[in-house]
N, C-alpha and C positions, 0 to 999 in steps of 0.2 A: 302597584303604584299607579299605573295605565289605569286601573279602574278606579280608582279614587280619584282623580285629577277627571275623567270623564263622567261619572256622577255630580260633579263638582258643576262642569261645565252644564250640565242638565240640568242640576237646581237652577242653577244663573237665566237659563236663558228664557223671555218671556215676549212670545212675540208680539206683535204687535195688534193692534187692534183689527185691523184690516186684514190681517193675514191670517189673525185665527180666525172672523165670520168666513174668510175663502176657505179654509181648511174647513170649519164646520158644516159649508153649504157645499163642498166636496162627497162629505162620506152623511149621506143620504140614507144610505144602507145601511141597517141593524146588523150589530155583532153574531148573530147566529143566522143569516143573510152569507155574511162573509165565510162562516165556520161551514156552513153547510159547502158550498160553490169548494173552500179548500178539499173539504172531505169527497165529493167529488171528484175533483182535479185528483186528490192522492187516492183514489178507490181504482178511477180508470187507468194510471199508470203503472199502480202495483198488476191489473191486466194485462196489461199490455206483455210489462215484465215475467209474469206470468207462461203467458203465453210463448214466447220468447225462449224462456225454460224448458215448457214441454218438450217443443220442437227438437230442441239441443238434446235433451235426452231420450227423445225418439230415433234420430240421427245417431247419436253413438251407440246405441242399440243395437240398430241395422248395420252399423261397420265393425262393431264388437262380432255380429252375428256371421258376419261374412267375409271376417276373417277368420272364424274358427273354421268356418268351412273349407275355405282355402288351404289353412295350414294342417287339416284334416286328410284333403286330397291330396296333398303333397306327400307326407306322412305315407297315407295308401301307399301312392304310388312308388316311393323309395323303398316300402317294407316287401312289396312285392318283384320289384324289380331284386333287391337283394336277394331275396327266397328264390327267383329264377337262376340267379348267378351262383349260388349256392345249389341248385338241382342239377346246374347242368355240368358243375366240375369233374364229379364221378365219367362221364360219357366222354369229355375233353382228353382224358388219360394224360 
Protein backbone atom coordinates (compact mmCIF):
# COMPACT_ATOMS: atom_id res chain seq x y z
CA UNK A 1 0.00 0.00 0.00
CA UNK A 2 3.17 2.30 1.38
CA UNK A 3 4.53 1.59 -2.15
CA UNK A 4 1.80 2.46 -4.27
CA UNK A 5 0.80 5.63 -2.55
CA UNK A 6 4.85 6.62 -2.77
CA UNK A 7 5.32 5.69 -6.56
CA UNK A 8 2.30 7.75 -6.80
CA UNK A 9 3.79 10.61 -5.07
CA UNK A 10 6.95 10.14 -7.60
CA UNK A 11 5.00 10.37 -10.83
CA UNK A 12 3.31 13.54 -9.32
CA UNK A 13 6.19 15.34 -8.42
CA UNK A 14 8.04 17.71 -11.10
CA UNK A 15 10.26 20.24 -9.96
CA UNK A 16 10.81 23.04 -10.97
CA UNK A 17 12.54 24.71 -13.40
CA UNK A 18 15.24 26.27 -11.47
CA UNK A 19 15.71 23.49 -9.35
CA UNK A 20 16.33 20.76 -11.88
CA UNK A 21 19.16 23.26 -13.88
CA UNK A 22 20.63 23.36 -9.83
CA UNK A 23 20.23 19.48 -9.69
CA UNK A 24 21.70 19.08 -13.24
CA UNK A 25 24.68 21.57 -12.68
CA UNK A 26 25.18 19.53 -9.35
CA UNK A 27 25.96 16.10 -10.82
CA UNK A 28 28.81 17.00 -13.31
CA UNK A 29 29.94 13.74 -12.77
CA UNK A 30 29.35 10.63 -15.04
CA UNK A 31 27.48 7.61 -13.70
CA UNK A 32 30.63 5.35 -13.95
CA UNK A 33 32.64 8.40 -12.15
CA UNK A 34 30.23 7.72 -9.38
CA UNK A 35 30.17 3.77 -9.77
CA UNK A 36 33.81 3.59 -9.78
CA UNK A 37 34.57 6.18 -6.32
CA UNK A 38 31.48 3.54 -4.72
CA UNK A 39 33.51 0.57 -5.85
CA UNK A 40 36.35 2.01 -4.23
CA UNK A 41 34.77 3.18 -1.09
CA UNK A 42 33.20 -0.67 -0.77
CA UNK A 43 36.60 -2.50 -2.08
CA UNK A 44 38.76 -0.43 0.80
CA UNK A 45 36.27 -1.35 3.56
CA UNK A 46 35.59 -4.78 2.78
CA UNK A 47 39.73 -4.37 3.75
CA UNK A 48 39.63 -3.07 6.27
CA UNK A 49 36.94 -5.59 7.48
CA UNK A 50 39.13 -7.99 6.33
CA UNK A 51 41.72 -7.16 7.97
CA UNK A 52 39.93 -6.87 11.25
CA UNK A 53 39.08 -10.68 10.71
CA UNK A 54 42.50 -12.01 10.34
CA UNK A 55 43.63 -10.38 13.51
CA UNK A 56 40.54 -11.85 15.37
CA UNK A 57 41.40 -15.21 14.22
CA UNK A 58 45.07 -14.95 14.77
CA UNK A 59 44.20 -13.83 18.47
CA UNK A 60 42.10 -16.82 19.16
CA UNK A 61 44.45 -18.91 17.78
CA UNK A 62 47.15 -17.99 20.19
CA UNK A 63 44.48 -18.17 23.23
CA UNK A 64 43.14 -21.46 21.80
CA UNK A 65 46.96 -22.26 21.71
CA UNK A 66 47.77 -21.33 25.25
CA UNK A 67 45.24 -22.62 26.89
CA UNK A 68 45.81 -26.11 25.62
CA UNK A 69 49.12 -25.60 27.09
CA UNK A 70 48.00 -24.63 30.42
CA UNK A 71 45.31 -27.15 30.70
CA UNK A 72 48.11 -29.62 29.58
CA UNK A 73 50.50 -28.61 32.41
CA UNK A 74 47.91 -28.81 34.81
CA UNK A 75 46.95 -32.24 33.71
CA UNK A 76 50.89 -33.19 34.08
CA UNK A 77 51.09 -31.85 36.99
CA UNK A 78 47.82 -33.52 38.94
CA UNK A 79 48.81 -36.98 36.99
CA UNK A 80 52.00 -36.86 38.60
CA UNK A 81 51.34 -35.68 41.76
CA UNK A 82 48.67 -38.43 42.08
CA UNK A 83 51.30 -41.28 40.86
CA UNK A 84 53.36 -39.82 43.79
CA UNK A 85 50.61 -40.28 46.27
CA UNK A 86 49.91 -43.57 44.96
CA UNK A 87 53.94 -44.53 45.37
CA UNK A 88 54.39 -43.47 48.46
CA UNK A 89 51.23 -45.38 50.40
CA UNK A 90 52.93 -48.73 50.42
CA UNK A 91 56.01 -46.90 52.57
CA UNK A 92 53.17 -44.90 54.84
CA UNK A 93 52.14 -48.42 56.30
Amino acid sequence: MHLRKDMTALRSFTPASSEAHQLAAHSTRAPTELLTTAKDRLVSEASVRATEATNRAYWTMELSVASFILMTTVGVIAFLLAVQRVSLLPWRG
